[in-house]
C-alpha positions in Angstrom: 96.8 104.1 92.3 97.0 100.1 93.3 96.7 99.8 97.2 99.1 98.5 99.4 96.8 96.4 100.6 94.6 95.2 97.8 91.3 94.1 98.4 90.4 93.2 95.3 90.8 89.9 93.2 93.3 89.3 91.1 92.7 89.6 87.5 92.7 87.1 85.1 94.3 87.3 81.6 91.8 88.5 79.0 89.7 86.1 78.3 90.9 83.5 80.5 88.1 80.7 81.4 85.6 82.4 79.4 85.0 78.9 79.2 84.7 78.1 82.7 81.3 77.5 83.6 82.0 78.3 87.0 81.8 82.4 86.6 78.9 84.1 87.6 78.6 88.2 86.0 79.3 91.3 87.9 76.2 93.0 89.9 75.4 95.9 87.8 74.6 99.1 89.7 72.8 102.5 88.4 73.0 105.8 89.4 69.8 107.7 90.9 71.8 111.1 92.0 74.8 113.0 92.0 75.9 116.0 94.5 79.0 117.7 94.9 79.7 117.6 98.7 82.8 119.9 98.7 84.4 121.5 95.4 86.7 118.2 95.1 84.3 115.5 95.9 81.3 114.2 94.2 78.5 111.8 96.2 77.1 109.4 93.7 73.8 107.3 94.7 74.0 103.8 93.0 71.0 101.5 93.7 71.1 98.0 93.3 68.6 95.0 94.6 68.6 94.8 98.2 70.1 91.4 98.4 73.3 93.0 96.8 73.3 96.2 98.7 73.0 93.8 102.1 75.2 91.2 101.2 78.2 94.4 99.7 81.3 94.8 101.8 82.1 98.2 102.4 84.9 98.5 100.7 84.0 97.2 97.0 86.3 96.2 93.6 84.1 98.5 91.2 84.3 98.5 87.5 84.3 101.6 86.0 83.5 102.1 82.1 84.4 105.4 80.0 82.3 107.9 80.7 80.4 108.2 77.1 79.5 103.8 77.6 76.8 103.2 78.8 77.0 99.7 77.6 80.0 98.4 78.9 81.5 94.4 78.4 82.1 93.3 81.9 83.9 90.8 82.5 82.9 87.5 84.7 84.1 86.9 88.4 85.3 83.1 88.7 84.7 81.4 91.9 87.8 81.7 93.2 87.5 85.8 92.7 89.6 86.2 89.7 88.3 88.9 87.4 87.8 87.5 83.7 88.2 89.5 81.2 86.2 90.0 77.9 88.8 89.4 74.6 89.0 92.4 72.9 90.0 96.0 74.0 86.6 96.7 76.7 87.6 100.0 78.3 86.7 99.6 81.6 89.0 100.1 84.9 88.8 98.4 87.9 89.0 100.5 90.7 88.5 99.8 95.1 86.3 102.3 96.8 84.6 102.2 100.3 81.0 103.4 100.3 80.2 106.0 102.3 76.4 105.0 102.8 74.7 101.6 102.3 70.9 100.9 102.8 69.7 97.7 101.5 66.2 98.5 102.4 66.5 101.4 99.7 69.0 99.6 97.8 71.5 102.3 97.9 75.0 103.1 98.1 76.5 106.4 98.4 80.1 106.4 96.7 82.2 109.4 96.8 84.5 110.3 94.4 87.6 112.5 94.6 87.7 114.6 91.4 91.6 115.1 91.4 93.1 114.6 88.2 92.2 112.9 84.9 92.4 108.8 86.3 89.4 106.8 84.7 87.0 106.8 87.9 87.6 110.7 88.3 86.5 111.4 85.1 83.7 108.8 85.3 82.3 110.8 88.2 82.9 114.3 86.4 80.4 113.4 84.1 78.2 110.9 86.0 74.2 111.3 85.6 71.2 109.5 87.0 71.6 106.5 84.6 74.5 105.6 84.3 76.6 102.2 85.7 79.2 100.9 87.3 80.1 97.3 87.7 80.6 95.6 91.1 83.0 92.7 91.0 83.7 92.0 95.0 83.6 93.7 98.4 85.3 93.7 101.5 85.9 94.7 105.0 87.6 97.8 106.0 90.3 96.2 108.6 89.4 98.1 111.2 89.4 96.4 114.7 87.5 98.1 118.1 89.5 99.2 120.7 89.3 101.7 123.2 91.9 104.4 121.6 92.1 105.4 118.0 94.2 106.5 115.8 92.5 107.3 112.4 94.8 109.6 109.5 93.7 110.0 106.2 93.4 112.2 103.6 89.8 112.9 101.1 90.3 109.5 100.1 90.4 108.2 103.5 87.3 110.2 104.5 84.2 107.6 103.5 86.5 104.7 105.5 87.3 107.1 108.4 83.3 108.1 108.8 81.9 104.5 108.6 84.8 103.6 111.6 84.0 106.6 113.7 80.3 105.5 113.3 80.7 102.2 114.2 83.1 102.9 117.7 81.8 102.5 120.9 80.6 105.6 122.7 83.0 105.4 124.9 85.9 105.1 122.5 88.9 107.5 122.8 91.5 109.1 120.1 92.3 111.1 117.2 91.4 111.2 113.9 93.9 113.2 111.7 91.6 114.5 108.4 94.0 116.0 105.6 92.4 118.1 103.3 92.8 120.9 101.1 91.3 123.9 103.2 89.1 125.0 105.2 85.8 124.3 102.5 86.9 120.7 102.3 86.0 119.5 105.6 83.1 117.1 106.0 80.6 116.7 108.9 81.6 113.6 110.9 79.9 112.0 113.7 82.3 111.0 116.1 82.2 109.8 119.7 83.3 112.4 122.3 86.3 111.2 123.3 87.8 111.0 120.1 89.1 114.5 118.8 88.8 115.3 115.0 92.1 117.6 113.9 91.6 119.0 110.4 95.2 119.3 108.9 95.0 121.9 105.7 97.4 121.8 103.1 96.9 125.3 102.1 98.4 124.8 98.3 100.6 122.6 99.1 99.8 119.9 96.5 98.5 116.6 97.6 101.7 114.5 96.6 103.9 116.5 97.9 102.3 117.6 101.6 103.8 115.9 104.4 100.9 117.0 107.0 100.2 113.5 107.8 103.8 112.3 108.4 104.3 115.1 110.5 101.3 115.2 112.2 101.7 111.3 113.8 105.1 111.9 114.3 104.2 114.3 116.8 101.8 112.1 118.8 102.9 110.3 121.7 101.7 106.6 121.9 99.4 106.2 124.8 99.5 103.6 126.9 98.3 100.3 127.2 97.5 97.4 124.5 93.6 98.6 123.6 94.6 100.4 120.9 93.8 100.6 117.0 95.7 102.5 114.0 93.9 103.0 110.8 95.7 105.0 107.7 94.6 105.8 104.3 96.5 108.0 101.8 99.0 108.4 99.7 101.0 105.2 99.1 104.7 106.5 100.4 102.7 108.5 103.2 101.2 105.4 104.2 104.6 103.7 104.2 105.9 106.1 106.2 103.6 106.3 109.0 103.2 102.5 109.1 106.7 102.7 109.9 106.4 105.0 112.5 103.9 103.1 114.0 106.0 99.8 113.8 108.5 100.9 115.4 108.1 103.8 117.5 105.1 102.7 118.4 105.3 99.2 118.5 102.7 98.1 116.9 101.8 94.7 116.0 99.9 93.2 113.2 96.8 93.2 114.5 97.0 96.6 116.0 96.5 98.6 112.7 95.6 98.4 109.1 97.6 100.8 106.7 96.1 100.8 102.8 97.7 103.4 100.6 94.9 104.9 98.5 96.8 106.7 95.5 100.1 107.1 94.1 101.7 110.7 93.8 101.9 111.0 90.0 98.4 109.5 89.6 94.8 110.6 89.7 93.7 111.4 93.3 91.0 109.1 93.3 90.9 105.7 95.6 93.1 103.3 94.7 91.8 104.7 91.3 
């Protein structure tokens, strides 16, 4: 499930510049809790020092080991953000998630976890217990700009990135956020200014990769007017596609008027960019 937009670094060839002195290791972090927000999503609490927790991005470049390691080879980061990879087989998957939760004065970060399908951070969450790692390699923004009308669609994967956004807005802000899920006992409780309307779009059995709620659903908005607006979309990879070209062209926007990042690919685990 590789984004369309990428934030993380690119990875090296194993064991390329394991020479280097200019590599500094992963930050390690631990889990404290687990808790099963809905059905299909797992919150896990990592904790870390609070100079990494302050200094994370929200959206991070974890490295997830197999589920049974608890002593995983990391690999280095170099300075210019490559990934360096051990020699050797080292089983562990690098995956982007954004946290839904940081607090450096507890040194915490909530990450959830979509447990669709079998991909290697599903699986690591399935099984996840106070103790055990994951490796953070780099962090990142989310690309989300202010503006004065929003237009947020996403599906579960989408959801930490949507909250943190809706958090962040001005209380005066205006839009929509479009929220695909699978049913009713999947929604989440999100704060939200006012003026911004939360639609819950259910797939009710359709199956995630083949639902075209979120297509549909933007389609059917009319662009308001005016420049102070802002278009945010997280999802499937061709869904993503899709509405980005919906909102190219019908709606005219330009670069710097939305961020589009496609989350999974149908055919893969439903996990982010997992």
């Amino acid at each position: 499930m590789a984004p369309i937009e990428e934030p993380a670094p690119t990875a090296a060839e194993p064991g390329a510049g394991a020479a280097d002195p200019a590599v500094r290791p992963v930050d390690v972090l631990r889990v404290t809790s687990v808790q099963d927000v809905t059905r299909a999503v797992r919150r896990v609490t990592l904790t870390a020092s609070a100079a990494v927790v302050a200094a994370c991005g929200p959206t991070m470049s974890l490295l997830v080991p197999r589920p049974d390691d608890r002593s995983p080879r990391w690999p280095q980061v170099a300075r210019d953000g490559r990934i360096v990879w051990p020699q050797g087989s080292h089983g562990v998957a690098l995956r982007s998630y954004t946290a839904r939760r940081q607090d450096p004065s507890a040194g915490e970060i909530d990450v959830d976890f979509v447990l669709h399908g079998d991909g290697p951070a599903a699986s690591w969450a399935a099984s996840a217990q106070p103790g055990a790692v994951l490796g953070l390699a780099s962090a990142a923004p989310l690309g989300a700009s202010p503006a004065g009308w929003l237009l947020l669609a996403g599906d579960e994967t989408a959801l930490p990135a949507i909250s943190r956004i809706l958090a962040a807005a001005a209380p005066d802000t205006r839009g929509v956020a479009l929220l695909e899920v699978a049913g009713p006992q999947e929604e989440q409780p999100l704060a939200a200014p006012a003026g911004v309307e939360l639609r819950w779009l259910h797939r009710a059995g359709t199956a995630p990769e083949a639902s075209t709620l979120l297509v549909d659903a933007v389609a059917a908005l009319s662009r308001p007017p005016g420049e102070d607006l802002f278009a945010w979309v997280g999802a499937e990879s061709a869904v993503v596609r899709a509405v980005r070209a919906d909102l190219r062209g019908r709606w005219g926007l330009r670069r710097g008027q939305h961020h589009a990042i496609g989350y999974w690919r149908a055919g893969r685990a439903m996990s982010p960019a997992g």
